[in-house]
C-alpha positions as CSV (number, residue, x, y, z in Angstrom):
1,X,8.2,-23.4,8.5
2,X,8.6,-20.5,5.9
3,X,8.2,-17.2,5.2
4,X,6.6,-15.8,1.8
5,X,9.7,-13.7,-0.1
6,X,9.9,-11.7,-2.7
7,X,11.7,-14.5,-4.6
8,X,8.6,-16.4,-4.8
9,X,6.3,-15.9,-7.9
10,X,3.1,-13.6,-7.8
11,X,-0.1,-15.8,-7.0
12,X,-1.9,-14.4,-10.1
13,X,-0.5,-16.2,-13.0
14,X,-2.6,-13.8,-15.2
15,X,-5.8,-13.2,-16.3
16,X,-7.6,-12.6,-20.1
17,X,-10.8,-10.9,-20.4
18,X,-13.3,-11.7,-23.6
19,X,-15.5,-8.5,-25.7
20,X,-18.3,-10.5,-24.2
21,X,-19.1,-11.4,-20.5
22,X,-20.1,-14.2,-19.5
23,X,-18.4,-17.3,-17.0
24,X,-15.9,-16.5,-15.0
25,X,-13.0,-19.9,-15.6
26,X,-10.0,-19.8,-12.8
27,X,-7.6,-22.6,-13.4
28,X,-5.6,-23.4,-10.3
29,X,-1.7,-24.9,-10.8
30,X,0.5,-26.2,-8.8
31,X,-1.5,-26.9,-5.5
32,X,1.1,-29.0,-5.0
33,X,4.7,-27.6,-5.7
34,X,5.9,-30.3,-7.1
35,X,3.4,-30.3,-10.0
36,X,4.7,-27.7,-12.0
37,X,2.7,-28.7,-15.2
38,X,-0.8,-27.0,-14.6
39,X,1.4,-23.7,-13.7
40,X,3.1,-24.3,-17.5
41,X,0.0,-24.9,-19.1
42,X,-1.6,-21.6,-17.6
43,X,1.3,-19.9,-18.8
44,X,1.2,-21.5,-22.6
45,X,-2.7,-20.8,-23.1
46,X,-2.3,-17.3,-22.0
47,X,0.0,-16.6,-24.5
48,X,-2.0,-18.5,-26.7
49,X,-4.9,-15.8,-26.3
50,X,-3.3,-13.0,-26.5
51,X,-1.9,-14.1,-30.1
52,X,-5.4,-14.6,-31.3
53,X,-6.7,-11.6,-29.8
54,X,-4.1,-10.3,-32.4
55,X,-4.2,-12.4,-35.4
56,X,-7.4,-13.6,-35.4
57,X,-10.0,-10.8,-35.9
58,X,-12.7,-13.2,-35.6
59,X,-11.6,-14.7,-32.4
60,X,-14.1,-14.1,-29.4
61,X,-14.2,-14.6,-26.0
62,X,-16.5,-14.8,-23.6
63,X,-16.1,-14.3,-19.6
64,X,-13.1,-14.0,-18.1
65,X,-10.3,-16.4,-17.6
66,X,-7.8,-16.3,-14.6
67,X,-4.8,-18.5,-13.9
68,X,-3.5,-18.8,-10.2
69,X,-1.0,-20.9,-8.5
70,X,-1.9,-23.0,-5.6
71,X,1.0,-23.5,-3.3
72,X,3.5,-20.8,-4.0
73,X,5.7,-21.5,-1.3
74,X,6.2,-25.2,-2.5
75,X,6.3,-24.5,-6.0
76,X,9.4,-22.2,-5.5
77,X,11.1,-25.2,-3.6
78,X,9.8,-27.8,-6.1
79,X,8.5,-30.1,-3.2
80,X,4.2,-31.1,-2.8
81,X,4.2,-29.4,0.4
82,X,5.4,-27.1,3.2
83,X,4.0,-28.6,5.9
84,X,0.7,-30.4,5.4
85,X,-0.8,-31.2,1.7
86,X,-2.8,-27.6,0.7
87,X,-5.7,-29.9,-1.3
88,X,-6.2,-31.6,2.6
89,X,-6.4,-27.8,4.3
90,X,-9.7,-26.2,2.0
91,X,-11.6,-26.6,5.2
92,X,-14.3,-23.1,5.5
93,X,-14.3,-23.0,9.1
94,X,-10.6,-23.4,9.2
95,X,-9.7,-21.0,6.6
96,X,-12.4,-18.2,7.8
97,X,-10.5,-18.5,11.4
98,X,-7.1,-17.7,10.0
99,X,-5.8,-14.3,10.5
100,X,-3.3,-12.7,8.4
101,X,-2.3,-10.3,11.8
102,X,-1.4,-13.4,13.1
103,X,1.6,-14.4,11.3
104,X,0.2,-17.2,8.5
105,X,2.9,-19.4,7.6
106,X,3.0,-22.4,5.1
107,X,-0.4,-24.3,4.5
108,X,-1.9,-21.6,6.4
109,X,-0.4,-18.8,4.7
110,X,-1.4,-20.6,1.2
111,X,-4.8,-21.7,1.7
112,X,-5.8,-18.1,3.1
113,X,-4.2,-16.3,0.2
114,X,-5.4,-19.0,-2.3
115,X,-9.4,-18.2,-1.3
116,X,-8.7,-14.5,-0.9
117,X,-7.5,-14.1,-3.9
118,X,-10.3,-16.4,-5.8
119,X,-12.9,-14.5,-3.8
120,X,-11.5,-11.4,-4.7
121,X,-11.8,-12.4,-8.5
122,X,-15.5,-13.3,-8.5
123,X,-15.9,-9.9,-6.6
124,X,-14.1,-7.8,-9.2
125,X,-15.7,-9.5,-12.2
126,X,-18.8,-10.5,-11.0
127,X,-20.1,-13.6,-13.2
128,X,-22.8,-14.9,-14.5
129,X,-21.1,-18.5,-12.8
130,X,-17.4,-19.6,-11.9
131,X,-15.9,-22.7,-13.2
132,X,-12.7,-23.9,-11.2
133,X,-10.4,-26.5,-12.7
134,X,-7.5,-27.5,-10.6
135,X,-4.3,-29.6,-12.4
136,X,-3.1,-32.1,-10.9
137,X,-0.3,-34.8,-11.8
138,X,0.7,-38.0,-10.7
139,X,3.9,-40.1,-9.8
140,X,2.9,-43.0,-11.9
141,X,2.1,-42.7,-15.4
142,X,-1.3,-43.3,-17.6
143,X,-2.4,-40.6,-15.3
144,X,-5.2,-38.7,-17.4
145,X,-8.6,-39.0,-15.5
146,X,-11.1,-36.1,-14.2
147,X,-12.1,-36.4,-10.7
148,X,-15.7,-34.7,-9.8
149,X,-18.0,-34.3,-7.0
150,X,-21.8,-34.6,-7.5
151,X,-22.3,-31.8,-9.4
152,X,-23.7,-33.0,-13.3
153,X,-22.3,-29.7,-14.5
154,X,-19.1,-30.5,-13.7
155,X,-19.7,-34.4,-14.7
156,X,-20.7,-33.0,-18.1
157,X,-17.7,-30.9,-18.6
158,X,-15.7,-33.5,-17.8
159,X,-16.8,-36.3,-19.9
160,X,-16.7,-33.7,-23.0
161,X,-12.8,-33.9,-22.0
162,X,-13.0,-37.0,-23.4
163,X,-10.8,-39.1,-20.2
164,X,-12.2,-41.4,-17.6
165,X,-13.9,-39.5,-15.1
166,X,-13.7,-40.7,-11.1
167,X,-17.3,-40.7,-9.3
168,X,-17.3,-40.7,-5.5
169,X,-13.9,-39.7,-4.5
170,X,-14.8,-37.0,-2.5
171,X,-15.9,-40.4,0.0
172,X,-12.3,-41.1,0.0
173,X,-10.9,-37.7,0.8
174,X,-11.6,-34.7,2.8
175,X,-11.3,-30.7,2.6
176,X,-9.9,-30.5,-0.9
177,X,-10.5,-28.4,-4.0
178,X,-13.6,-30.3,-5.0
179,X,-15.2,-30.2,-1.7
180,X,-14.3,-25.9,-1.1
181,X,-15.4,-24.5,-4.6
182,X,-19.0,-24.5,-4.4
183,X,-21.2,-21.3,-3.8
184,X,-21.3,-22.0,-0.3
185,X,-18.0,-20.8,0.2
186,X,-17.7,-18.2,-3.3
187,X,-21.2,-16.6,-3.1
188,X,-21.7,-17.4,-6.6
189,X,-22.7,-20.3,-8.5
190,X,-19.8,-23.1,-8.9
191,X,-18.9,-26.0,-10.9
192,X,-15.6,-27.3,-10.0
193,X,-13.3,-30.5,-11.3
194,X,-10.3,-31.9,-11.2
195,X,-7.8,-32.8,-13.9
196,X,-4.8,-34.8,-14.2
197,X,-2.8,-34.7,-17.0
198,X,0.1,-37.3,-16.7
199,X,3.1,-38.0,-14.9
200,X,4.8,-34.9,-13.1
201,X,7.2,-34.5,-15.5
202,X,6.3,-36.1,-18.9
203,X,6.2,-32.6,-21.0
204,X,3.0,-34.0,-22.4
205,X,1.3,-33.5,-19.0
206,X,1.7,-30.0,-19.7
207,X,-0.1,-30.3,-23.6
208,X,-2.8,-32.3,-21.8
209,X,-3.4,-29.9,-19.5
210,X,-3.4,-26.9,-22.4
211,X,-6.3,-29.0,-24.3
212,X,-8.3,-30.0,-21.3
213,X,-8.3,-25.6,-20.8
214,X,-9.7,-25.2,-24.4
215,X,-11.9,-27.6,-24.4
216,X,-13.1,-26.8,-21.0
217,X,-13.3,-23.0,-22.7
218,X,-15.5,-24.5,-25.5
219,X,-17.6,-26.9,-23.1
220,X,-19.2,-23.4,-21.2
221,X,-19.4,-21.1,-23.9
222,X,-16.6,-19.1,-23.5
223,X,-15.3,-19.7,-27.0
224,X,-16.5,-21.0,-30.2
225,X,-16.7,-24.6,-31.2
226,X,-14.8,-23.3,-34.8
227,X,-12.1,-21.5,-32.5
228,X,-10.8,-24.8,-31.2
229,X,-8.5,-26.5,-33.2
230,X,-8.8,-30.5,-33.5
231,X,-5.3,-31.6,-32.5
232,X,-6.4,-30.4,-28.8
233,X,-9.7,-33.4,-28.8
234,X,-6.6,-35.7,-30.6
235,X,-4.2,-34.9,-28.0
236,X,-6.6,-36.5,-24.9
237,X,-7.9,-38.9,-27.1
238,X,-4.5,-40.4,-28.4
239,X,-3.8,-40.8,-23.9
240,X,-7.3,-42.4,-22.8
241,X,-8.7,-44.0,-25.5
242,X,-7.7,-47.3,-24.4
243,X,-8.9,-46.3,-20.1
244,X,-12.2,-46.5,-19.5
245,X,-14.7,-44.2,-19.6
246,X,-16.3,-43.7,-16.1
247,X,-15.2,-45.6,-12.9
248,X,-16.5,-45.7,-9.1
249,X,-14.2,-44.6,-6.3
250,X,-14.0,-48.0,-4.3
251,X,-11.5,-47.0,-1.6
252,X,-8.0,-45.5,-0.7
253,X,-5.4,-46.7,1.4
254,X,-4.2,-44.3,3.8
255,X,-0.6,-43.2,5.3
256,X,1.4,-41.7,7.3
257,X,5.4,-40.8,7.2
258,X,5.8,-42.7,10.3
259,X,4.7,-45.9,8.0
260,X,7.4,-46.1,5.9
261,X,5.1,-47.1,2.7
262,X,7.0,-47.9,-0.1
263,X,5.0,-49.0,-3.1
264,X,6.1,-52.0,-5.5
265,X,7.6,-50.5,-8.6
266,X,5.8,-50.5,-12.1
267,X,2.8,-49.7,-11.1
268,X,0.7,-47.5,-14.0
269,X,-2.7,-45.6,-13.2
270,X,-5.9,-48.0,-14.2
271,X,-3.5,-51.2,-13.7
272,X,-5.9,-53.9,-13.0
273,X,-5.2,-55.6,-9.7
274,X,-6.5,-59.0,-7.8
275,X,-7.3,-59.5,-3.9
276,X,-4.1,-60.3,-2.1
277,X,-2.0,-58.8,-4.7
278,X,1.4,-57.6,-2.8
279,X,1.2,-53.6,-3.8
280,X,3.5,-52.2,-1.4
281,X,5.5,-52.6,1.8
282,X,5.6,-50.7,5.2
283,X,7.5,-50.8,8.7
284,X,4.8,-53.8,9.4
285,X,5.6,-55.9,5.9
286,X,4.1,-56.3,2.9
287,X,0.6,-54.5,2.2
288,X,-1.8,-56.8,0.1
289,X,-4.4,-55.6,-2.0
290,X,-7.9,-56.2,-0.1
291,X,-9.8,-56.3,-3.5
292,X,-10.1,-56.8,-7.2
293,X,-10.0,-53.5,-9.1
294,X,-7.9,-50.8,-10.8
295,X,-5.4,-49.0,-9.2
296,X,-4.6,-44.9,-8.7
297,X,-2.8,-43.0,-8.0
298,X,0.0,-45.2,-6.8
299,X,2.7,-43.6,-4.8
300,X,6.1,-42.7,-5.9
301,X,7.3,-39.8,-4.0
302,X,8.1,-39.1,-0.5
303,X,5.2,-36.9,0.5
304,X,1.8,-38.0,0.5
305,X,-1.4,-39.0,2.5
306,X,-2.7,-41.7,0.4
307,X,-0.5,-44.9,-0.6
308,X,-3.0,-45.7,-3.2
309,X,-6.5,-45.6,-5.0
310,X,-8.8,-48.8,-5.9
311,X,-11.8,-47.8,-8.6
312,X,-14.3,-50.2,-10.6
313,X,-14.9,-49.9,-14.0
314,X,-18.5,-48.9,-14.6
Protein backbone atom coordinates (compact mmCIF):
# COMPACT_ATOMS: atom_id res chain seq x y z
CA UNK A 1 0.00 0.00 0.00
CA UNK A 2 0.77 3.81 -0.51
CA UNK A 3 0.20 7.00 0.62
CA UNK A 4 -0.62 10.10 -1.88
CA UNK A 5 2.64 12.70 -1.40
CA UNK A 6 3.33 15.81 -2.36
CA UNK A 7 5.86 14.39 -4.86
CA UNK A 8 3.18 13.03 -6.84
CA UNK A 9 1.73 15.25 -9.74
CA UNK A 10 -1.65 17.27 -9.38
CA UNK A 11 -4.70 15.13 -10.79
CA UNK A 12 -5.70 18.05 -13.06
CA UNK A 13 -3.43 18.09 -15.94
CA UNK A 14 -5.08 21.40 -17.03
CA UNK A 15 -7.99 22.61 -18.53
CA UNK A 16 -8.71 25.22 -21.77
CA UNK A 17 -11.89 26.91 -22.00
CA UNK A 18 -13.35 28.09 -25.71
CA UNK A 19 -15.29 32.02 -26.30
CA UNK A 20 -18.10 29.69 -27.03
CA UNK A 21 -19.79 27.00 -24.74
CA UNK A 22 -20.71 24.13 -25.66
CA UNK A 23 -19.31 20.09 -24.81
CA UNK A 24 -17.55 19.56 -22.13
CA UNK A 25 -14.29 16.96 -23.54
CA UNK A 26 -12.12 15.38 -20.42
CA UNK A 27 -9.35 13.19 -21.73
CA UNK A 28 -8.19 10.79 -19.07
CA UNK A 29 -4.16 9.63 -19.09
CA UNK A 30 -2.44 7.34 -17.58
CA UNK A 31 -5.15 5.03 -15.91
CA UNK A 32 -2.47 2.91 -15.85
CA UNK A 33 0.95 4.25 -14.65
CA UNK A 34 2.79 2.73 -16.80
CA UNK A 35 1.13 4.34 -19.88
CA UNK A 36 2.61 7.58 -19.70
CA UNK A 37 1.71 8.53 -23.34
CA UNK A 38 -2.01 9.86 -22.98
CA UNK A 39 -0.49 12.01 -19.93
CA UNK A 40 2.17 13.50 -22.75
CA UNK A 41 -0.25 13.99 -25.28
CA UNK A 42 -2.60 16.00 -22.76
CA UNK A 43 0.33 17.99 -22.03
CA UNK A 44 1.38 18.71 -25.95
CA UNK A 45 -2.27 19.74 -27.04
CA UNK A 46 -2.59 22.03 -24.19
CA UNK A 47 0.21 23.84 -25.23
CA UNK A 48 -0.94 23.52 -28.55
CA UNK A 49 -4.10 25.71 -27.58
CA UNK A 50 -2.86 28.13 -25.86
CA UNK A 51 -0.47 29.09 -28.86
CA UNK A 52 -3.38 29.43 -31.17
CA UNK A 53 -5.44 31.19 -28.74
CA UNK A 54 -2.37 33.61 -29.34
CA UNK A 55 -1.41 33.45 -32.88
CA UNK A 56 -4.32 32.60 -34.46
CA UNK A 57 -7.04 35.39 -34.10
CA UNK A 58 -9.45 33.30 -35.91
CA UNK A 59 -9.06 30.33 -33.87
CA UNK A 60 -12.24 29.26 -31.87
CA UNK A 61 -13.24 27.05 -29.42
CA UNK A 62 -16.03 25.73 -28.26
CA UNK A 63 -16.84 23.96 -24.70
CA UNK A 64 -14.34 23.22 -22.45
CA UNK A 65 -11.56 20.80 -22.59
CA UNK A 66 -9.99 19.18 -19.34
CA UNK A 67 -6.99 16.78 -19.07
CA UNK A 68 -6.68 14.52 -15.93
CA UNK A 69 -4.55 11.73 -14.96
CA UNK A 70 -5.96 8.38 -14.00
CA UNK A 71 -3.74 6.61 -11.59
CA UNK A 72 -1.44 9.16 -10.05
CA UNK A 73 0.06 6.99 -7.59
CA UNK A 74 1.31 4.53 -10.36
CA UNK A 75 2.17 7.03 -12.79
CA UNK A 76 4.80 8.45 -10.22
CA UNK A 77 6.28 4.85 -9.87
CA UNK A 78 5.99 4.08 -13.59
CA UNK A 79 4.25 0.67 -12.82
CA UNK A 80 0.11 -0.26 -14.29
CA UNK A 81 -0.92 -0.53 -10.85
CA UNK A 82 -0.77 -0.12 -7.04
CA UNK A 83 -2.64 -2.77 -6.05
CA UNK A 84 -5.49 -3.82 -8.38
CA UNK A 85 -5.82 -2.51 -12.19
CA UNK A 86 -7.89 1.11 -11.63
CA UNK A 87 -9.90 0.45 -15.25
CA UNK A 88 -11.25 -3.01 -13.25
CA UNK A 89 -12.27 -0.77 -9.87
CA UNK A 90 -15.05 1.95 -11.88
CA UNK A 91 -17.65 0.04 -10.03
CA UNK A 92 -20.77 2.92 -8.72
CA UNK A 93 -21.67 1.08 -5.84
CA UNK A 94 -18.10 0.53 -4.83
CA UNK A 95 -16.93 3.88 -5.40
CA UNK A 96 -20.11 5.74 -3.77
CA UNK A 97 -19.21 3.42 -0.56
CA UNK A 98 -15.69 4.70 -0.19
CA UNK A 99 -14.92 7.29 2.32
CA UNK A 100 -12.18 9.59 2.25
CA UNK A 101 -12.40 9.75 6.48
CA UNK A 102 -11.57 6.38 6.17
CA UNK A 103 -8.12 6.36 5.07
CA UNK A 104 -8.31 5.59 0.89
CA UNK A 105 -5.23 4.07 -0.18
CA UNK A 106 -4.12 2.92 -3.68
CA UNK A 107 -6.99 1.81 -6.12
CA UNK A 108 -9.31 3.09 -3.68
CA UNK A 109 -7.78 6.32 -3.10
CA UNK A 110 -7.52 6.77 -7.14
CA UNK A 111 -10.78 5.70 -8.34
CA UNK A 112 -12.55 8.01 -5.56
CA UNK A 113 -10.42 11.07 -6.49
CA UNK A 114 -10.60 10.16 -10.19
CA UNK A 115 -14.80 10.46 -10.16
CA UNK A 116 -14.67 13.35 -7.66
CA UNK A 117 -12.75 15.24 -9.57
CA UNK A 118 -14.66 14.41 -13.07
CA UNK A 119 -17.94 15.06 -11.21
CA UNK A 120 -16.69 18.13 -9.85
CA UNK A 121 -15.85 19.28 -13.55
CA UNK A 122 -19.32 18.75 -15.13
CA UNK A 123 -20.59 20.56 -11.89
CA UNK A 124 -18.39 23.74 -12.33
CA UNK A 125 -18.91 23.91 -16.10
CA UNK A 126 -22.08 22.60 -16.63
CA UNK A 127 -22.38 21.29 -20.30
CA UNK A 128 -24.48 20.96 -22.79
CA UNK A 129 -22.94 16.94 -22.93
CA UNK A 130 -19.46 15.37 -21.74
CA UNK A 131 -17.30 13.40 -23.95
CA UNK A 132 -14.65 11.20 -22.08
CA UNK A 133 -11.72 9.68 -23.96
CA UNK A 134 -9.48 7.52 -21.98
CA UNK A 135 -5.63 6.63 -23.58
CA UNK A 136 -4.61 3.67 -23.42
CA UNK A 137 -1.31 1.77 -24.73
CA UNK A 138 -0.38 -1.60 -25.21
CA UNK A 139 2.74 -3.98 -24.70
CA UNK A 140 2.70 -5.26 -28.24
CA UNK A 141 2.85 -3.12 -31.09
CA UNK A 142 0.26 -2.28 -34.18
CA UNK A 143 -1.76 -1.16 -31.13
CA UNK A 144 -4.13 1.71 -32.63
CA UNK A 145 -7.86 0.63 -32.30
CA UNK A 146 -10.91 2.48 -30.42
CA UNK A 147 -12.77 0.34 -28.08
CA UNK A 148 -16.62 1.44 -27.44
CA UNK A 149 -19.65 0.41 -25.67
CA UNK A 150 -23.07 0.57 -27.35
CA UNK A 151 -23.41 3.99 -27.49
CA UNK A 152 -23.56 5.14 -31.73
CA UNK A 153 -22.25 8.46 -30.50
CA UNK A 154 -19.39 7.26 -29.33
CA UNK A 155 -19.25 4.56 -32.38
CA UNK A 156 -19.40 7.61 -34.67
CA UNK A 157 -16.69 9.50 -33.09
CA UNK A 158 -14.64 6.79 -33.23
CA UNK A 159 -14.80 5.62 -36.74
CA UNK A 160 -14.19 9.48 -37.75
CA UNK A 161 -10.70 8.50 -35.98
CA UNK A 162 -10.22 6.69 -38.80
CA UNK A 163 -8.65 3.10 -36.72
CA UNK A 164 -10.42 -0.10 -36.25
CA UNK A 165 -12.99 0.15 -33.78
CA UNK A 166 -13.73 -3.04 -31.13
CA UNK A 167 -17.55 -3.80 -30.75
CA UNK A 168 -18.58 -5.83 -27.72
CA UNK A 169 -15.73 -5.69 -25.37
CA UNK A 170 -17.46 -4.45 -22.62
CA UNK A 171 -18.80 -8.58 -22.69
CA UNK A 172 -15.24 -9.32 -22.05
CA UNK A 173 -14.48 -6.99 -19.26
CA UNK A 174 -16.09 -5.49 -16.27
CA UNK A 175 -16.24 -2.04 -14.20
CA UNK A 176 -13.94 -0.12 -16.48
CA UNK A 177 -13.93 3.40 -17.99
CA UNK A 178 -16.39 2.51 -20.73
CA UNK A 179 -18.88 0.89 -18.49
CA UNK A 180 -18.69 4.09 -15.50
CA UNK A 181 -18.91 7.24 -17.89
CA UNK A 182 -22.37 7.32 -18.75
CA UNK A 183 -25.11 9.78 -17.23
CA UNK A 184 -26.00 7.28 -14.78
CA UNK A 185 -23.09 7.89 -12.81
CA UNK A 186 -22.22 11.95 -14.14
CA UNK A 187 -25.79 13.40 -14.16
CA UNK A 188 -25.28 14.61 -17.54
CA UNK A 189 -25.33 13.21 -20.89
CA UNK A 190 -22.16 10.93 -21.78
CA UNK A 191 -20.46 9.56 -24.73
CA UNK A 192 -17.36 7.81 -23.70
CA UNK A 193 -14.45 5.71 -25.81
CA UNK A 194 -11.43 4.27 -25.59
CA UNK A 195 -8.23 4.93 -27.49
CA UNK A 196 -5.04 3.26 -27.95
CA UNK A 197 -2.38 4.76 -29.52
CA UNK A 198 0.66 2.19 -29.84
CA UNK A 199 3.07 0.49 -27.92
CA UNK A 200 3.91 2.14 -24.31
CA UNK A 201 6.80 3.58 -25.38
CA UNK A 202 6.95 4.15 -29.16
CA UNK A 203 7.09 8.18 -29.06
CA UNK A 204 4.48 7.91 -31.84
CA UNK A 205 1.98 6.62 -29.36
CA UNK A 206 2.04 9.94 -27.91
CA UNK A 207 1.41 11.83 -31.73
CA UNK A 208 -1.40 9.35 -32.16
CA UNK A 209 -2.89 10.19 -29.22
CA UNK A 210 -2.43 14.26 -29.89
CA UNK A 211 -4.46 13.61 -33.41
CA UNK A 212 -6.99 11.24 -32.11
CA UNK A 213 -7.69 14.69 -29.33
CA UNK A 214 -8.09 17.08 -32.45
CA UNK A 215 -9.99 15.09 -34.35
CA UNK A 216 -12.12 14.02 -31.48
CA UNK A 217 -12.30 18.11 -30.94
CA UNK A 218 -13.46 18.48 -34.67
CA UNK A 219 -15.80 15.30 -34.53
CA UNK A 220 -18.24 17.20 -31.63
CA UNK A 221 -18.06 20.64 -32.65
CA UNK A 222 -15.63 22.05 -30.47
CA UNK A 223 -13.40 23.35 -33.19
CA UNK A 224 -13.56 24.02 -36.77
CA UNK A 225 -13.09 21.47 -39.55
CA UNK A 226 -10.44 24.46 -41.25
CA UNK A 227 -8.65 24.61 -37.63
CA UNK A 228 -7.39 21.10 -37.92
CA UNK A 229 -4.46 20.60 -39.87
CA UNK A 230 -4.25 17.42 -42.31
CA UNK A 231 -0.99 15.83 -40.98
CA UNK A 232 -3.20 14.82 -37.74
CA UNK A 233 -5.97 12.52 -40.22
CA UNK A 234 -2.29 11.35 -42.04
CA UNK A 235 -0.80 10.53 -38.82
CA UNK A 236 -3.72 7.66 -37.89
CA UNK A 237 -4.07 6.86 -41.31
CA UNK A 238 -0.30 6.11 -42.17
CA UNK A 239 -0.78 3.32 -38.59
CA UNK A 240 -4.23 1.61 -39.55
CA UNK A 241 -4.68 1.79 -42.94
CA UNK A 242 -3.61 -1.69 -43.51
CA UNK A 243 -6.00 -3.03 -39.91
CA UNK A 244 -9.32 -3.41 -40.48
CA UNK A 245 -11.94 -1.31 -39.99
CA UNK A 246 -14.53 -2.66 -37.42
CA UNK A 247 -14.05 -6.10 -35.62
CA UNK A 248 -16.29 -8.09 -32.96
CA UNK A 249 -15.02 -8.77 -29.49
CA UNK A 250 -14.93 -12.80 -29.65
CA UNK A 251 -13.38 -13.48 -26.18
CA UNK A 252 -10.42 -12.84 -23.69
CA UNK A 253 -8.36 -15.17 -21.92
CA UNK A 254 -8.13 -14.49 -18.35
CA UNK A 255 -5.19 -14.57 -15.59
CA UNK A 256 -3.97 -14.43 -12.62
CA UNK A 257 -0.24 -13.85 -11.07
CA UNK A 258 -0.51 -17.10 -9.54
CA UNK A 259 -0.53 -18.53 -13.29
CA UNK A 260 2.59 -17.71 -14.32
CA UNK A 261 1.39 -16.66 -18.09
CA UNK A 262 4.09 -15.87 -20.19
CA UNK A 263 3.08 -15.12 -23.74
CA UNK A 264 5.12 -16.44 -26.87
CA UNK A 265 7.17 -13.54 -28.20
CA UNK A 266 6.37 -11.64 -31.52
CA UNK A 267 3.19 -11.35 -31.16
CA UNK A 268 1.68 -7.85 -32.89
CA UNK A 269 -2.04 -6.54 -32.22
CA UNK A 270 -4.56 -7.84 -35.19
CA UNK A 271 -1.99 -10.89 -35.84
CA UNK A 272 -4.13 -13.40 -37.36
CA UNK A 273 -4.24 -16.66 -35.39
CA UNK A 274 -5.54 -20.47 -36.04
CA UNK A 275 -7.25 -22.95 -33.47
CA UNK A 276 -4.59 -24.79 -31.57
CA UNK A 277 -2.07 -22.19 -32.16
CA UNK A 278 0.51 -22.33 -29.10
CA UNK A 279 0.11 -18.48 -27.79
CA UNK A 280 1.54 -18.67 -24.48
CA UNK A 281 2.68 -20.82 -21.54
CA UNK A 282 1.57 -21.10 -17.84
CA UNK A 283 2.54 -23.12 -14.56
CA UNK A 284 0.08 -25.89 -16.36
CA UNK A 285 2.08 -25.83 -20.01
CA UNK A 286 1.48 -24.49 -23.03
CA UNK A 287 -1.93 -22.46 -23.70
CA UNK A 288 -3.40 -23.13 -27.22
CA UNK A 289 -5.48 -20.84 -29.00
CA UNK A 290 -9.28 -22.19 -28.85
CA UNK A 291 -10.18 -20.36 -32.15
CA UNK A 292 -9.39 -18.82 -35.49
CA UNK A 293 -9.19 -15.04 -35.20
CA UNK A 294 -7.07 -11.93 -34.58
CA UNK A 295 -5.26 -11.36 -31.57
CA UNK A 296 -5.14 -8.24 -28.86
CA UNK A 297 -3.82 -7.10 -26.68
CA UNK A 298 -1.20 -9.71 -26.14
CA UNK A 299 0.70 -9.57 -22.89
CA UNK A 300 4.10 -8.37 -22.35
CA UNK A 301 4.39 -7.05 -18.90
CA UNK A 302 4.12 -8.42 -15.56
CA UNK A 303 0.88 -6.93 -14.39
CA UNK A 304 -2.26 -7.65 -15.98
CA UNK A 305 -5.72 -9.48 -15.80
CA UNK A 306 -6.07 -10.52 -19.31
CA UNK A 307 -3.32 -12.84 -21.16
CA UNK A 308 -4.97 -11.98 -24.35
CA UNK A 309 -7.86 -10.72 -26.76
CA UNK A 310 -9.47 -12.78 -29.85
CA UNK A 311 -11.67 -10.37 -32.32
CA UNK A 312 -13.26 -11.23 -35.89
CA UNK A 313 -12.95 -9.13 -38.66
CA UNK A 314 -16.37 -7.77 -39.64
Amino acid sequence: MSENTSAQRPRVIGRYDGVERGPLLIAIGSMHGNEPAGTLAVERLLEMLAYERINRPSFTYRGRFVGVIGNVQALALKQRFMREDLNRCLNPDRIDALNPADGLVDEDLESYELVKTIREEIEDYEPTHVVVIDLHTTTADGGVFSIVNDSLAARAIALDLRAPVILGMLKGISNTSLHFFKVENTGTETVCLVFESGQHDDPLSIDRAVSALVKTMRSIGAVHPRDVEGHHDDILRESTEHLPDLVQFAMTYPITAADQFVMRPGYLNFDPIKKGEHLADDINGPILSPRDGLILMPLYQKLGDDGFFVVDEL
